[in-house]
C-alpha positions in Angstrom: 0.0 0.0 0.0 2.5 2.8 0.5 4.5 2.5 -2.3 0.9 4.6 -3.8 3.1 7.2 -1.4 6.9 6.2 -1.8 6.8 9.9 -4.1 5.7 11.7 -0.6 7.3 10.0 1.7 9.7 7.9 1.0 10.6 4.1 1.4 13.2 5.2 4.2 9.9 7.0 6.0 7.9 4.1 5.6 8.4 2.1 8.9 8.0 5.1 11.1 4.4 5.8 9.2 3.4 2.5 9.9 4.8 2.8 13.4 2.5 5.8 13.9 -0.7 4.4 12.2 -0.4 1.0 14.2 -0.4 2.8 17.7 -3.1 5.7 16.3 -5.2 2.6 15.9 -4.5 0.5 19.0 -4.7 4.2 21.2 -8.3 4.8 19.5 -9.7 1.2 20.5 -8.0 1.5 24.1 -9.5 5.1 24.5 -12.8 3.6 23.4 -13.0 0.5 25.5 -12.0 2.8 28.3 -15.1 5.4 27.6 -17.8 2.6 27.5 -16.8 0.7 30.3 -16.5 4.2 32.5 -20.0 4.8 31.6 -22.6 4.9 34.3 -24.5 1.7 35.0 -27.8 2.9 35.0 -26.7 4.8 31.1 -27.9 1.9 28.7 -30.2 0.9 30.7 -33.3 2.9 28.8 -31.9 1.2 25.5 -32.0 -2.7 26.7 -35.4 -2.3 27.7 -36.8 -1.4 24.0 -39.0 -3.4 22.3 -36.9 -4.9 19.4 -39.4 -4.0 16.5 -42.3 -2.3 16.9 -46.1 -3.8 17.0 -48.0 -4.3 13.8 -50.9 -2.5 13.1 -53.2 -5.5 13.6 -52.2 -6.0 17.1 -52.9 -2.8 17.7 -56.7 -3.3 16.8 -57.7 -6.5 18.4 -60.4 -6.3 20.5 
């Protein structure tokens, strides 16, 4: 894939671009792990309560 770039940046600049893209990725997934799990308890709660889909129009009127 980067030799698209090797014009920009150079094969000698190569490793430290992937260097930088690997731990951009692996700090993004870390800092979002660490946001859901420090969410409070009660803050999906709401959400896992939902009705999956909503109820036809027939059920609505049965008598």
């Amino acid at each position: 894939m980067l030799k698209y770039y090797k014009d920009y940046f150079g094969y000698e600049n190569a490793e430290w671009l992937q260097l930088v893209v690997l731990i951009a990725s692996i700090l993004f997934f870390v800092l979002l792990i660490y946001s859901v799990i420090n969410k409070p308890k009660n803050y999906y709660k709401k959400n896992s309560e939902l009705p999956l889909e909503d109820d036809s129009e027939e059920d609505k009127f049965k008598i």
